[in-house]
N, C-alpha and C positions, 0 to 999 in steps of 0.2 A: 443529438439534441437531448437534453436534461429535462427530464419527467420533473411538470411542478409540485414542490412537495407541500402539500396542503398540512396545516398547524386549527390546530382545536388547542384552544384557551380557556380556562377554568377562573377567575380572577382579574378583573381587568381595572385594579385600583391604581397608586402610584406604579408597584413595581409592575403589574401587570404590562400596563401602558410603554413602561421600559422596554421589556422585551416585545414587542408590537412594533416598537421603533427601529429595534435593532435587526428584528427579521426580516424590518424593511429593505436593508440594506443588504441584503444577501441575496444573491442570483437567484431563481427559480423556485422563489418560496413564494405562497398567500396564507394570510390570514383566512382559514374558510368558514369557520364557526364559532362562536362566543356565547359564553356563561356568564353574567354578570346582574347579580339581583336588584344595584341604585339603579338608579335612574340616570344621577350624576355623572357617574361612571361609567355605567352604559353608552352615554350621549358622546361622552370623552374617548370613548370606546370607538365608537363610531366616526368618528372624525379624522382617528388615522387609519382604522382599516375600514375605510366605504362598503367593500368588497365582502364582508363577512354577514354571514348570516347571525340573529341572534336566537337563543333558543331557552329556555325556563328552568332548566335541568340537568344533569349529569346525566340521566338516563337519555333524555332530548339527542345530548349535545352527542352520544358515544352511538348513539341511531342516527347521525349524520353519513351517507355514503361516503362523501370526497374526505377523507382523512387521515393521514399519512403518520399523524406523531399529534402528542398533547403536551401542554403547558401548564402547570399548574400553581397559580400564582394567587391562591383563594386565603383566608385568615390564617395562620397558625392551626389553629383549635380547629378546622377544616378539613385538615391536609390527609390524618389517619380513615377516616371514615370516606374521604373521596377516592383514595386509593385503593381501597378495599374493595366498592361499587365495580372500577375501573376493572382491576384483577376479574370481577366476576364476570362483567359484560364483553371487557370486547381489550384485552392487553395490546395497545398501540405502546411504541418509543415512547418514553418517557421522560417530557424534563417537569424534578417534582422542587418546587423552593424549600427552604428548609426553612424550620427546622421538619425535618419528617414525622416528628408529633410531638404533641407536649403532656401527654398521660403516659407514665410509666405502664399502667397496666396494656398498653398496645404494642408495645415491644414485643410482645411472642409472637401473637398472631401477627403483627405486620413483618417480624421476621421471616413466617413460616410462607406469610403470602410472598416476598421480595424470592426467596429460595425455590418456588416453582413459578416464579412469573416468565411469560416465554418471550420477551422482549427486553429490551434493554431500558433501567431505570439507572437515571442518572440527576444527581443530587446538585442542585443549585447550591458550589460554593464560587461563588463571582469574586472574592477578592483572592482566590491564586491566581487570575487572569490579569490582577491591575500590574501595565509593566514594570512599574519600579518594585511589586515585589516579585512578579515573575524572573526580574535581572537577579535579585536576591535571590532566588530558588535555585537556578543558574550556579552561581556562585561559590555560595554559601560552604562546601565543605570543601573548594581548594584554597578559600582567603583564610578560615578562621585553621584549616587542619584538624578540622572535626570538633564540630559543635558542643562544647560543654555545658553553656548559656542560650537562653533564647528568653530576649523581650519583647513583649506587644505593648504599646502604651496606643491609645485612642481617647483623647481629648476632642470632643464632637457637641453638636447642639441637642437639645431635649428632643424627646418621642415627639415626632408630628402627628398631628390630628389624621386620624384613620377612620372609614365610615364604622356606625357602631360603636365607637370607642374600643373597640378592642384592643386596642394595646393598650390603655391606662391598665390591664390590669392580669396577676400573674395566671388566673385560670383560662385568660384569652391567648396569652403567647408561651405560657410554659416557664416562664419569668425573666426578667432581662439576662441573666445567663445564657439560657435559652436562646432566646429570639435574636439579639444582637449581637452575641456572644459564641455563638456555634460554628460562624467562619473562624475565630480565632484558636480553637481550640481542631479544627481543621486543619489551622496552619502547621500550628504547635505541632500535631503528627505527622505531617508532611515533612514539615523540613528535619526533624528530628529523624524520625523512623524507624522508632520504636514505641513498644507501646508502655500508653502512663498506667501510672500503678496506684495512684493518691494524689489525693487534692484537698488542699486547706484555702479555705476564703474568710474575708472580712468585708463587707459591702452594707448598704445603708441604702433608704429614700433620705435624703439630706435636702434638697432646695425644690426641684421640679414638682409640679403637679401637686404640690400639698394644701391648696385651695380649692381643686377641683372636686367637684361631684355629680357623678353620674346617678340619678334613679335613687341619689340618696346615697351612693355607697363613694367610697375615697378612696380612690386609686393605691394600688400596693406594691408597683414595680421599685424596684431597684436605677436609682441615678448615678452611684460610683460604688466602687468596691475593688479589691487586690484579690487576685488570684493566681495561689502556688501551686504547680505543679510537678511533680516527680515523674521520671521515667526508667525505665528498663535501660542499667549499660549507665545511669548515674546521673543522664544531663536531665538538667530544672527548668523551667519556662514559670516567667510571670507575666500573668496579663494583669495591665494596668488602666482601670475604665472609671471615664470621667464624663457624666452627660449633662456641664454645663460648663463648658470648655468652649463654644463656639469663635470665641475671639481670636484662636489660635491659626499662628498658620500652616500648620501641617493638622491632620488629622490624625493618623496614624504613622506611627514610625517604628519600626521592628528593627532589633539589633541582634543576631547570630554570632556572641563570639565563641574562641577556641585560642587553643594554645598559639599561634600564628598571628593571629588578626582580628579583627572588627569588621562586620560588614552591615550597612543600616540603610533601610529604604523610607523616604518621607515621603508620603503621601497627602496629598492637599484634599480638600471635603468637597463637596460637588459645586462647581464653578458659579450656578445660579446664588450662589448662600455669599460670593464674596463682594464684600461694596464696591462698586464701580469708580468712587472716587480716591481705590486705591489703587487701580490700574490694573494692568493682568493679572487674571490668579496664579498662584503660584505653578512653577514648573515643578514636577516631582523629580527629587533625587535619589542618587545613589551615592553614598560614601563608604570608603573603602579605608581604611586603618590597619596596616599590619603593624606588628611590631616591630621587627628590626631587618630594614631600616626604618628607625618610622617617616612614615610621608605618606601622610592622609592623603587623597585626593575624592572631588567628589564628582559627580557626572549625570548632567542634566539625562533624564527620562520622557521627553515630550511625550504628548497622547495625539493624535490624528485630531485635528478640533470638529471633526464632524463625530466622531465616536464618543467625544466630550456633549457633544448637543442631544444627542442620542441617550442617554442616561446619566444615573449620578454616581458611577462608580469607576470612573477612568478609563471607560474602553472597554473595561474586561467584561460586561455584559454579552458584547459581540463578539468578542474571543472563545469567550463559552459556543457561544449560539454556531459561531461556524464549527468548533468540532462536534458538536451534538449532533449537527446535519450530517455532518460525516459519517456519523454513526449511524443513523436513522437512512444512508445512502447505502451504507454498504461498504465505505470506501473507508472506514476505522472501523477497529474490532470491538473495541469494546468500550465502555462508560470509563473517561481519567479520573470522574468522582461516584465510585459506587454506592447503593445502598448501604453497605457497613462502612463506608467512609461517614458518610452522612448519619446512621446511627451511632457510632462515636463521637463524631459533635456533640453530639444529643446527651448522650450519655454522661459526658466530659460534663455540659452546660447541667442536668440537673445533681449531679456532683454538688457542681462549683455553690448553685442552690442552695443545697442540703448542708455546706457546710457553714455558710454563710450564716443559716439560718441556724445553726446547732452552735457553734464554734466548734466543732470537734472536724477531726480529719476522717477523709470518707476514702474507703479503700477502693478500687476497681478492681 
């Protein structure tokens, strides 16, 4: 019989709540502890895991005896300074959301901490889990015959309201390269796999948020912008972001060609966001395009529709969640998304930043 593996949570806002739902779904887990400072949240908190104690603090929540592995799904601007506490008090399995920090100046010391930390720390990138790009990951270097190109385009809705506000603003999330942007530049090295060497951007506030004010101050995130990337060995990736796109019906759709072929996965935006009076949301594809002979074909991607109710990221919430347990059982070796996976997003994202904001090309 299978030891329950008790989960301490740091964060229990939107995504928080996400992962709460999906550990639901997995054999021989509980919710046993929770960090959560609204009220709101807390309450929300409470209502899918009854079962969990609440507690004031990080120090509280890592003096809990029953605890097997931590979550940590707290702001952005949160993540470096709880991880440090963690490192000192008491190093359980680790799943940390990303981005891993949004201050450059914490990149040594949290390197230096991840490099003696004696458990496994594994970085929340949730969309290599969604299936239509995992089938793309799959794929990817026997359709195109090796990758020369890679697109990201994401047409998506504005920042939602967050307790605090803290995402209207780039000292809260590290800037929307950062925050929104750190999966994509995950991908970028995943499917490529090599490492980038420069990066040029062009990005703007253009529509969202330009009437808000917090405390007097005006929001300064980024709502669209291009981002060029170079790599090691010649192939280019651009990411293309657009955050006032929600009419659209795919959200994201990534194209990996090569001298052979095209291969492109569409993914659709979280099913709660589509009007009902258009009917089902959409199924997410797979299209496949070689060149000769040509003859596209595309191939429907379903997602489990409880895994879809479960969060808003296609399933791959849960995908993550079951191999992290694995990890944290003993039964996988080690994290499929490491700390220096996760600090190269990071890296990649305040890049993309810096160029944004200079126009000049920022080397890595």
């Amino acid at each position: 019989m299978t030891k329950t593996t008790r989960y301490g949570l740091i964060g229990c806002g939107m995504m928080g709540q996400e992962h709460i739902r999906n550990i639901a779904l997995l054999p021989g887990t509980e919710i046993a502890v929770i960090l959560e400072p609204d009220a709101g949240m807390r309450a929300a908190a409470a209502a899918l895991a009854p079962g969990a104690a609440f507690v004031g603090s990080v120090s509280e929540l890592l003096a809990h005896p029953a605890l097997d592995c931590l979550v940590v799904s707290s702001p952005n601007h949160c993540h470096a300074a709880q991880l440090t506490e963690i490192a000192a008090t008491r190093a359980l399995p680790l799943l940390m959301e990303k981005p891993l920090l949004t201050d450059p100046a914490d990149i040594a010391p949290l390197t230096q901490i991840a490099a003696s930390y004696p458990a496994p720390i594994w970085v929340a990138m949730e969309y290599r889990y969604m299936p239509p790009i995992a089938a793309l990951l799959d794929q990817a270097a026997e359709v195109t015959g090796g990758i020369r190109m890679l697109s990201i385009r994401e047409h998506r809705f504005p920042f939602l309201p967050k307790v605090g506000d803290w995402n209207r603003f780039n000292a809260g999330t590290g800037g929307t390269f950062v925050e929104k942007c750190c999966h994509f530049f995950d991908l970028m090295r995943l499917i490529i796999g090599t490492r980038p060497l420069r990066i040029m951007a062009s990005a703007a506030q253009s529509v969202n948020h330009m009437d808000e004010r917090y405390d007097g101050a005006a929001p300064d995130i980024l709502d669209n912008g291009f981002v060029i990337v170079d790599f090691e060995g010649g192939t280019r990736a651009m990411l293309e972001l657009c955050m006032f796109a929600e009419g659209a019906r795919y959200q994201e759709v990534i194209a990996a060609l090569g001298p052979q072929g095209k291969i492109e996965a569409f993914v659709p935006g979280p099913g709660r966001f589509w009007p009902a009076d258009l009917g089902p949301a959409p199924t997410p594809l797979l299209e496949i395009s070689p060149r000769a002979p040509k003859a596209p074909r595309s191939e429907p991607i379903p997602v489990d529709p409880t895994l879809l109710e479960a969060g808003d990221h296609n399933g791959s919430t849960f995908y993550q969640h079951q191999r992290f347990l694995e990890v944290v059982r003993g039964t996988r070796q080690a994290p499929e998304v490491s700390f220096d996976d996760g600090l190269w997003a990071v890296r990649m994202g305040m890049a993309a930043q810096e160029a944004a904001r200079t126009g000049e090309t920022v080397h890595l």
